[in-house]
C-alpha positions in Angstrom: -60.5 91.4 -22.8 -60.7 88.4 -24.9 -62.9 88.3 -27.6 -64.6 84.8 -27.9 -67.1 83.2 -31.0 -69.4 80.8 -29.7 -70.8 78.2 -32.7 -74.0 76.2 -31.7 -75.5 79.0 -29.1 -79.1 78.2 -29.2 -78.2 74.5 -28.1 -77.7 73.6 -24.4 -74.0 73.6 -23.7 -74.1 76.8 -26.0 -76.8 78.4 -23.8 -74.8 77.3 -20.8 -71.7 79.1 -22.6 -73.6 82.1 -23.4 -74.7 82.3 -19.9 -70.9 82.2 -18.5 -69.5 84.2 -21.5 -71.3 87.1 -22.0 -70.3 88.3 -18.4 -67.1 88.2 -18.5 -65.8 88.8 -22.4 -66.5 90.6 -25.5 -68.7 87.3 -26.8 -70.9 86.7 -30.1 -73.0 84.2 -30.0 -74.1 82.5 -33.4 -76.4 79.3 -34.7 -78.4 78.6 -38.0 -81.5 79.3 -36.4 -82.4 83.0 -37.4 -82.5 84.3 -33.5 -80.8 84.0 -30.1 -83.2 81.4 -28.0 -81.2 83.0 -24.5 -83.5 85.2 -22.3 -80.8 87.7 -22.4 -82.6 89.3 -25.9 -79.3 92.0 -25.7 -76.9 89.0 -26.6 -75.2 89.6 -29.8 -76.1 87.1 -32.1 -75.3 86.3 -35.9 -76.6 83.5 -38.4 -73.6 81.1 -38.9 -73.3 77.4 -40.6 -70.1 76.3 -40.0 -70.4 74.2 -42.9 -70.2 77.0 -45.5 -67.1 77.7 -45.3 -67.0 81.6 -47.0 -69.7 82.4 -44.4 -67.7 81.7 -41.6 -64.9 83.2 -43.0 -66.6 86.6 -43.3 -67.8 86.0 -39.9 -64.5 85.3 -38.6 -62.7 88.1 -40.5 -65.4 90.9 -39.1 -65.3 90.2 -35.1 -61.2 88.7 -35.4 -61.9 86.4 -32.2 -59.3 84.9 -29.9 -61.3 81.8 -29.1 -63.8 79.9 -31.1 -65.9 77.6 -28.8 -67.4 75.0 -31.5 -70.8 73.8 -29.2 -72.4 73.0 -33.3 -72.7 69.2 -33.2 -75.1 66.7 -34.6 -75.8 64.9 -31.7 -78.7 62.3 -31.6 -76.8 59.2 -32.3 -79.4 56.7 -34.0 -80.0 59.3 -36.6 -76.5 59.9 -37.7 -76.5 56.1 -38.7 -79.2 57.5 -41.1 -78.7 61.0 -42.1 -74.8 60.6 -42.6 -74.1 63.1 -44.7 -75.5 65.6 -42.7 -74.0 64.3 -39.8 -70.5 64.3 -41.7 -70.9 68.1 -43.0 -71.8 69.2 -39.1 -69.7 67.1 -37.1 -66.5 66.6 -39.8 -66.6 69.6 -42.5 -67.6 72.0 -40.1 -64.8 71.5 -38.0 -62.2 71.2 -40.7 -63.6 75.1 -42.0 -63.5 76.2 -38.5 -59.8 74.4 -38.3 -58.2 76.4 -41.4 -59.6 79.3 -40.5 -58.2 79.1 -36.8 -54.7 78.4 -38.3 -55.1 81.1 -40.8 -55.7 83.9 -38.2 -53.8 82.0 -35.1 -57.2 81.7 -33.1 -57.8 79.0 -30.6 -60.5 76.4 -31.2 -62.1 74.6 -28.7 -64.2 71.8 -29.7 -66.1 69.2 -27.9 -65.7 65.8 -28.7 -67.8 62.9 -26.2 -67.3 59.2 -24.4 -68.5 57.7 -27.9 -65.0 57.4 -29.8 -64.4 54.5 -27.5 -66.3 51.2 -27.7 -67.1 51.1 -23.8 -65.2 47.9 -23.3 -63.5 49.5 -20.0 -64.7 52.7 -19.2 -64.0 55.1 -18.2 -61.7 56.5 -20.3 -58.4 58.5 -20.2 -56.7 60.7 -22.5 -54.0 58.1 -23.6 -57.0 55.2 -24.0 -57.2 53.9 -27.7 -60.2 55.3 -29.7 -62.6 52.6 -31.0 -65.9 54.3 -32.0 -69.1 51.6 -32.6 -71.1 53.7 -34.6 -71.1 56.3 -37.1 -71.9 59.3 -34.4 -68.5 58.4 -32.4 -67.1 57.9 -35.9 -67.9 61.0 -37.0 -65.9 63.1 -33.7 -63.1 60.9 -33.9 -62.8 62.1 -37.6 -63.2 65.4 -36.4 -60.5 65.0 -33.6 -58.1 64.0 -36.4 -59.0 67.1 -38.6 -57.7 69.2 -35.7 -54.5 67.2 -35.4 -53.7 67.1 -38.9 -54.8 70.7 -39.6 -52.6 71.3 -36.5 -54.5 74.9 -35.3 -54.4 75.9 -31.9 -56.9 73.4 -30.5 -58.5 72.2 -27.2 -60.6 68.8 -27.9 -62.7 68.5 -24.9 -64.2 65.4 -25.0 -67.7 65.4 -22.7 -70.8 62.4 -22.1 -74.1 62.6 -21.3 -74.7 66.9 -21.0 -77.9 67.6 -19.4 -79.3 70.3 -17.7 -82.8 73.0 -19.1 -82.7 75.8 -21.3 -85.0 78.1 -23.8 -86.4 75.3 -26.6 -83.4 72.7 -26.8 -84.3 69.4 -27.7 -85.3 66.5 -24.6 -81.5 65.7 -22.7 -81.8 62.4 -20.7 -82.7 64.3 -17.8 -85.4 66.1 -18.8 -87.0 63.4 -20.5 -87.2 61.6 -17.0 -88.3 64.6 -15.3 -90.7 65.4 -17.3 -92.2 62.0 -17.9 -92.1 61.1 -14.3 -93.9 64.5 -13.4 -96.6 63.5 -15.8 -96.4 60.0 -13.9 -96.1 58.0 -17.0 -93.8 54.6 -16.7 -90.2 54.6 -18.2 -87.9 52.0 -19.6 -84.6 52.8 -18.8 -81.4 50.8 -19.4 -79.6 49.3 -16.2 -76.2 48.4 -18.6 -75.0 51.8 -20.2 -72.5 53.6 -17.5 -70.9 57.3 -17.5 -70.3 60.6 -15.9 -73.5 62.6 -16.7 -72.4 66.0 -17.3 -73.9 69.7 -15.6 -74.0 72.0 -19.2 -73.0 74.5 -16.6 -70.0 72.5 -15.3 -68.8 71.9 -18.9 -69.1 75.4 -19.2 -67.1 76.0 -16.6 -64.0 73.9 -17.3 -64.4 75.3 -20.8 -62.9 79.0 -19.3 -60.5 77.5 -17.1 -59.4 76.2 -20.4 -59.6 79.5 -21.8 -57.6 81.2 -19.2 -54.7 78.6 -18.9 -54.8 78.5 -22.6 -54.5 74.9 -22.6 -54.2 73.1 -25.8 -54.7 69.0 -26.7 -56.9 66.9 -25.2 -58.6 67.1 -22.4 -61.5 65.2 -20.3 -64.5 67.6 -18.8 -66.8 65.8 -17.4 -69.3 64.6 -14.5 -67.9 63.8 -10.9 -70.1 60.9 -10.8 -70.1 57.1 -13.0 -73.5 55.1 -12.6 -75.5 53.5 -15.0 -78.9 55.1 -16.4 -80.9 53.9 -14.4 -79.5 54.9 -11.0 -79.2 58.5 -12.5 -82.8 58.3 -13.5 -83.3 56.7 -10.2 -81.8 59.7 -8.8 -83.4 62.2 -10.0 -86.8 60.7 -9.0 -86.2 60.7 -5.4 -84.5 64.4 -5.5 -87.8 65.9 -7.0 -90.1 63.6 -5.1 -91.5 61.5 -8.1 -92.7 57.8 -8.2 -89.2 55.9 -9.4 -91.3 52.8 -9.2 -92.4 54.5 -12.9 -88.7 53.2 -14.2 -88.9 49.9 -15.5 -85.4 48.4 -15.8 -84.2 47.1 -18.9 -81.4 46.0 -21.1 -79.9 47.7 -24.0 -80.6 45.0 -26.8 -84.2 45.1 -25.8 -84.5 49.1 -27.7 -83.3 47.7 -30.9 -81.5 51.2 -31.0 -80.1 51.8 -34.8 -76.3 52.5 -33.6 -75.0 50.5 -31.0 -73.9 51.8 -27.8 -70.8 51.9 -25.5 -71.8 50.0 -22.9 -68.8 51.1 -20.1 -68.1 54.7 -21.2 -67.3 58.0 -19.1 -63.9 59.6 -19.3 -61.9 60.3 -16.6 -61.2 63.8 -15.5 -58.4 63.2 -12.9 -56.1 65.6 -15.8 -59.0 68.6 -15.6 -58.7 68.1 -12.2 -55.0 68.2 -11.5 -53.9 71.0 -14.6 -57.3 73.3 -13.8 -58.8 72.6 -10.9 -62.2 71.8 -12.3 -64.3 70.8 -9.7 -68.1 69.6 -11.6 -70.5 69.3 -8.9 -72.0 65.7 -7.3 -75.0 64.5 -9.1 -77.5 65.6 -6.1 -76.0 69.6 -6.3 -76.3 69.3 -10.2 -80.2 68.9 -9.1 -80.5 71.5 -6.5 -79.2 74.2 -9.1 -81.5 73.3 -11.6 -84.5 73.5 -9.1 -83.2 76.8 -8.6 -82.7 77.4 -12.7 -86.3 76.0 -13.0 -87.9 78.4 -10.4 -86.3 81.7 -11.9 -88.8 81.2 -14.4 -86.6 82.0 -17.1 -85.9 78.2 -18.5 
């Protein structure tokens, strides 16, 4: 049985992970907050920044993993522009620790990139399109891509867009900000020019263990079945949970006066996940119909 190291656990994707993982192999979960957020209180969990380097060695060298899943990422985009030294120790230095280590002890590293190395002039986006990152956040992966490639570990860079889905305390995903907006019937601005493949956590999780058990290396596309702008997915998910999506005002992206610009035609396409694994995410209506059913365990 394999033995896999998930980084960023208490996150969404890293929830979505533990959820899959915990099943099926001998699985720690770890994070820098000081406790598992997963309703399963018997998942084994550890304290880990993957920035400090000699702590995740120790880690490392105690459980010996075969896979490294690295879900740690700094994520919100206008505040890497600001904060980018923090972003560059998560999103760059992290992954260059996690890197030497995984060449160090042979271990394979799968990492998730996103849509935001390329500058959305043609989306979506295959794995042999040119990366052109706008702003500091798709910088930031595409600098962590190349630490992988130089460091030249056993690596899987699964590049992703738009993740959504609900789980114990992670911060507001795109669709849970409508949701819960629209169930409060407050109005919503909502951009009509920003396409991509939204993205199932639990789909992503998914295609991350077919990855796993074809032990597929390079880079690879995992994401959502479906490309539409924001405001049709918004659109979308109003009319699936019977909500007023007269409450989404459409608008343009240079009306937010957002600090990091955006790609405007991103999404990858997953034609090579589909043909090498068989990953099959589900259609933008089933992605709802299993969070209604996530939502009403009461556990999320």
């Amino acid at each position: 049985m394999k033995k896999i190291l998930i980084t960023g656990a208490n996150g969404l994707l890293g929830q979505s992970l533990v959820d899959i993982f915990q099943k099926k192999y001998t699985m720690i979960a770890t994070g820098v907050e000081d406790r598992s957020m997963h309703p399963n209180q018997n998942v084994k969990y550890q304290i880990l920044d993957i920035s400090n380097f000699n702590q995740s060695k120790d880690l490392i060298n105690k459980f010996a993993p075969d896979v490294i899943i690295n879900a740690a990422s700094f994520t919100q985009v206008d505040a890497c522009e600001n904060q980018r030294e923090i972003c560059w120790q998560i999103n760059v230095k992290g992954v260059e620790n996690l890197a030497n280590l995984c060449r160090r002890y042979d271990i394979h590293l799968i990492h998730y990139s996103t849509d935001y190395v390329f500058d959305g002039k043609k989306g979506p986006y295959s794995e042999n399109d040119r990366p052109h990152p706008l702003g500091y956040y798709g910088k930031s992966k595409l600098a962590s891509e190349n630490v992988l490639r130089q460091i030249a570990c056993p690596f899987t860079i699964a590049r992703t867009c738009v993740i959504y889905g609900n789980a114990v305390q992670v911060k507001k995903n795109f669709y849970l900000w409508v949701l819960e907006n629209l169930q409060k019937k407050l109005p919503l601005k909502v951009v009509t020019d920003q396409y991509n493949n939204p993205t199932l956590a639990e789909d992503l999780a998914l295609g991350t263990e077919l990855v796993i058990q074809a032990s597929l290396l390079g880079t690879l596309h995992l994401a959502g079945k479906e490309y539409l702008n924001r405001f049709d997915f918004a659109v979308s998910i109003a009319k699936f949970f019977d909500l007023d999506a007269n409450l989404l005002q459409p608008i343009e992206t240079a009306q937010l006066k957002q600090a990091s610009p955006r790609p405007m035609y991103g999404g990858l396409k997953i034609d090579k996940a589909i043909e090498m694994l068989q990953y099959e995410p589900r259609t933008v209506n089933n992605t709802f119909s299993f969070l209604k059913w996530k939502m009403n365990r009461n556990d999320r």
